[in-house]
C-alpha positions in Angstrom: 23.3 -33.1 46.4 22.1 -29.5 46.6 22.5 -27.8 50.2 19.6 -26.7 51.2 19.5 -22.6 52.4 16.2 -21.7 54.2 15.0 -18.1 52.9 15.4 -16.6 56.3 19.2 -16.9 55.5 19.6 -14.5 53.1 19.0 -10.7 53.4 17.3 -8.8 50.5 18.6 -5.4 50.9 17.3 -4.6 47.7 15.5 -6.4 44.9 15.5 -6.3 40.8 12.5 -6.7 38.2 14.8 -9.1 37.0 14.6 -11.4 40.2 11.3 -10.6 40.3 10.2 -12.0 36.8 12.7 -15.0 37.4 10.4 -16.1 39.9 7.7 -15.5 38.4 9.1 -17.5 35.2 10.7 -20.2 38.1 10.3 -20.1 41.0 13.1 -23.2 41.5 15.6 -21.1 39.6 15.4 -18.1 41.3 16.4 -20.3 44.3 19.2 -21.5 42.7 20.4 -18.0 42.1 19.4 -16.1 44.7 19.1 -18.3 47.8 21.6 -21.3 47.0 23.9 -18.7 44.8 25.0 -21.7 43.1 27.0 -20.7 39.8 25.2 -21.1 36.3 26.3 -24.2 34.5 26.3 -22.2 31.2 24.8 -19.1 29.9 22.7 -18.9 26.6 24.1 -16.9 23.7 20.8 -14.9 23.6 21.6 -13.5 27.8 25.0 -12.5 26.3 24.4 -10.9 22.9 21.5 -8.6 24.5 24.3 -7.5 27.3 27.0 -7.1 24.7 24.3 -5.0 22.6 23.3 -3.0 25.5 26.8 -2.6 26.5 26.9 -0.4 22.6 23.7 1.5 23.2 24.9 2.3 26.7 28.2 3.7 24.6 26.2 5.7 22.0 24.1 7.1 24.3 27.4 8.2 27.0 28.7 9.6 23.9 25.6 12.1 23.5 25.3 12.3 27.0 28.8 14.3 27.1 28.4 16.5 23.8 30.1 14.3 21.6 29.1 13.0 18.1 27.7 9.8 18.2 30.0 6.9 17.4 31.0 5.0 14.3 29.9 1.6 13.7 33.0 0.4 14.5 33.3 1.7 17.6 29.6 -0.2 18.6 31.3 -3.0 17.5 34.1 -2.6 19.6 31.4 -1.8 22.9 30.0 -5.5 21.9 33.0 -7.5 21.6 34.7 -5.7 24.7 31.7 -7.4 26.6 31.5 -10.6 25.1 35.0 -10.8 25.9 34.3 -10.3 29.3 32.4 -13.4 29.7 33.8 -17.1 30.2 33.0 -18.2 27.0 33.6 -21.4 27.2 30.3 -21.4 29.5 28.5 -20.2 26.8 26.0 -22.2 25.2 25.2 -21.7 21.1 21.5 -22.1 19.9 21.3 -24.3 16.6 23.5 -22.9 13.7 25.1 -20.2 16.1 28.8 -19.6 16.6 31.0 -16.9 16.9 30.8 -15.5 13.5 27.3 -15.3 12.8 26.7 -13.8 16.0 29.3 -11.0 14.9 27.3 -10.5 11.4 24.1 -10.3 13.6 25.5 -7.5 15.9 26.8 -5.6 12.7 23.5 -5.7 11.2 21.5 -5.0 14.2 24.0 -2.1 15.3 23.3 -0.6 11.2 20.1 -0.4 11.6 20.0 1.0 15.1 22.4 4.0 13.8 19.8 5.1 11.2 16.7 4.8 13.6 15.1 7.5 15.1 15.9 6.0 18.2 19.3 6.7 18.5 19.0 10.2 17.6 16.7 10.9 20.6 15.0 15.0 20.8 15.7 16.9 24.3 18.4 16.0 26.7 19.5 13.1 28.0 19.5 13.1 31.8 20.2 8.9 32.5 21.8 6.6 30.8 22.1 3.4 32.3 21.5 4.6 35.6 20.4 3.1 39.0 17.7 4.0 41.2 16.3 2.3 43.7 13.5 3.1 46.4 10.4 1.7 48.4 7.9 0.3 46.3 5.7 -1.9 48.2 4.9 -2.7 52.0 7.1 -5.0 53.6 9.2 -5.3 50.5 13.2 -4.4 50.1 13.9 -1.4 47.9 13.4 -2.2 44.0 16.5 -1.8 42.2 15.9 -0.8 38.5 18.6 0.2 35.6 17.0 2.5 33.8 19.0 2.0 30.3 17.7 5.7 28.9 15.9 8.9 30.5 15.5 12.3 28.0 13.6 14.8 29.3 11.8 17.3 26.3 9.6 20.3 27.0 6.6 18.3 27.5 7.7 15.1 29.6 10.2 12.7 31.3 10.8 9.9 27.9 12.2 6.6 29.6 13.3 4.1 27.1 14.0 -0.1 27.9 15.8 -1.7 25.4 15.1 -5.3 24.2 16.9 -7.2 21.2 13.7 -10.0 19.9 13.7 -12.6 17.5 11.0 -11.0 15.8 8.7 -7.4 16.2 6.7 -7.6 19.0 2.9 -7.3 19.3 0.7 -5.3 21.6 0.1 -8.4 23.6 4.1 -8.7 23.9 4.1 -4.8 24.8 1.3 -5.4 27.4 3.2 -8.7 28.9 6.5 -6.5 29.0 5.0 -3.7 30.9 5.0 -3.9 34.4 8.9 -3.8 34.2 8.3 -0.3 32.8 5.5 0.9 35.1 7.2 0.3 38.2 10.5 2.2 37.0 8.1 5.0 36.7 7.9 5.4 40.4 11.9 5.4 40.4 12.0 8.1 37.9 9.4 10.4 39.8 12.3 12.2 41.1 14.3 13.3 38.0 10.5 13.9 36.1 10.9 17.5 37.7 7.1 17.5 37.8 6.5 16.8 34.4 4.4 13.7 32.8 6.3 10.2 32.6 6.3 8.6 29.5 7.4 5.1 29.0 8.3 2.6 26.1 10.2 -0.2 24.6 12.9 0.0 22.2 13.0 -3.4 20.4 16.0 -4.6 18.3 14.8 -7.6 16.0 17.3 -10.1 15.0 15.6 -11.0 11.4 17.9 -10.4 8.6 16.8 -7.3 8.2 16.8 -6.2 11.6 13.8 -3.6 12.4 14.2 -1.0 15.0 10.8 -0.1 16.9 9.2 2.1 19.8 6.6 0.7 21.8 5.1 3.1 24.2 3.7 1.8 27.6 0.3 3.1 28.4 0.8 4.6 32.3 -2.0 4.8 34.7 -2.1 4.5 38.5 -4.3 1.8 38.1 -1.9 -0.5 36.0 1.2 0.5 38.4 -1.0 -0.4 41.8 -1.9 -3.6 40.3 1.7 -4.6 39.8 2.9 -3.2 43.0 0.8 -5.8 44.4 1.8 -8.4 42.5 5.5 -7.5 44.0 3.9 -8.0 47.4 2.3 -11.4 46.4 5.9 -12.8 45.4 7.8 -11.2 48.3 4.8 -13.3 50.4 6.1 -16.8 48.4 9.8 -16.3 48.7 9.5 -15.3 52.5 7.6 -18.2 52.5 10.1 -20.9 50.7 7.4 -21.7 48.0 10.1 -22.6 45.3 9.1 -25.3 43.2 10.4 -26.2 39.2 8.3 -24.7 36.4 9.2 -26.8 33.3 8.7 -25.1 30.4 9.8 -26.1 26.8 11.1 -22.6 25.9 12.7 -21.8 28.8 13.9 -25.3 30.6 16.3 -25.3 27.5 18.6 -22.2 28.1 18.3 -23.0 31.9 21.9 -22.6 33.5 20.5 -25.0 36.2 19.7 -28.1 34.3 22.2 -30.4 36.7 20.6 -28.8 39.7 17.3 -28.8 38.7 17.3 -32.4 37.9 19.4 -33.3 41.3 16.4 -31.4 43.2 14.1 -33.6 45.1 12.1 -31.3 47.1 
């Protein structure tokens, strides 16, 4: 039996995109996380490969950020097994044909081709690497709290860079879905811009087997940003309001870390 924890009960000092498109993906499982707080069940490999990835891109880019020549391969591969490490993984759940190894070869093929790509040899200075802001973004919402994985700032404008590992390249329509993520941390980089233009994009890691490495810039316009900010509003309206409900959804229902809960749930 699930206790049941009325939304008035918890406090939202702040609140992540992250939340934000959980709810938005389902609006049960964000209950289960962030109201309930009832531990995950398991955790897919996918949630804990991108972390351990990041976790090497965070230490490349801390390498640069500090004047020193960016790190060996090895090194990257130490970054993403330190992480993995750091996770129960005996709570982690394998997709078909995954284990241990060929999420190792996977890392050290993705982390080869990152090395060579444009992207990690980023032009002007680095100002943020995996930093946190947070600020007012909407009436009658908490703060948003956003993690801003990389910030250089060039001559011309304020380059912020999210980085997302994909089973394949994205299109524009994935780009354009992607987005509001993006256009809102735009309003928590205003202050470091110094004045200058904002200009945002996606880094994409693929996972073929031969992993491509691309930038996908975000097209920024006051328009686009207002019309997300709004949309925050709308779901701060439905969780104030307790409107949490199951989404079921082949792709996602699978990887759920609430699958007991879910089906225990009765309304």
């Amino acid at each position: 039996m699930i206790a049941v924890v009325r939304p008035g009960s918890k406090r939202f000092s702040h609140i992540s995109f992250s939340a934000i498109s959980l709810f938005q993906q389902c609006p049960l499982r964000f209950y289960f996380r962030y109201i309930a707080g009832l531990p995950e069940e398991a955790v897919a490999s996918t949630l804990v490969f991108g972390r351990s990835l990041h976790a090497s891109l965070e230490f490349h880019y801390q390498q640069l950020l500090i004047g020193q020549k960016p790190p060996s391969l090895d090194m990257l591969l130490d970054a993403f097994q330190d992480t993995w490490r750091s996770h129960d993984t005996t709570r982690i759940r394998f997709g078909k044909g995954e284990d241990i190894n060929t999420i190792g070869r996977l890392a050290d093929r993705m982390l080869r081709a990152f090395r060579v790509s444009t992207l990690a040899h980023p032009k002007g200075t680095i100002v943020a690497v995996e930093e946190e802001l947070r600020a007012a973004i909407a009436p009658g919402c908490p703060e948003l709290l956003g993690r801003i994985d990389l910030a250089v700032e060039t001559k011309e404008a304020l380059e912020v860079t999210d980085f997302k590992t994909s089973r394949g390249q994205w299109s524009l329509n994935r780009v354009d879905d992607a987005a509001p993520q993006l256009l809102l941390y735009s309003e928590l980089v205003r202050p470091l811009s110094d004045g200058k233009p904002v200009r945002l994009a996606f880094g994409v890691l693929t996972k073929t087997k031969v992993p491509a490495v691309d930038l996908h810039p975000v097209v920024l316009s006051q328009a686009r940003v207002q019309r997300t900010k709004r949309i925050v509003e709308h779901i701060w309206r439905a969780i104030q309001a307790g409107h949490f409900y199951p989404a079921p959804s082949a792709m996602n229902c699978s990887t759920c870390p609430y699958r007991k809960a879910c089906r225990a749930w009765n309304g």
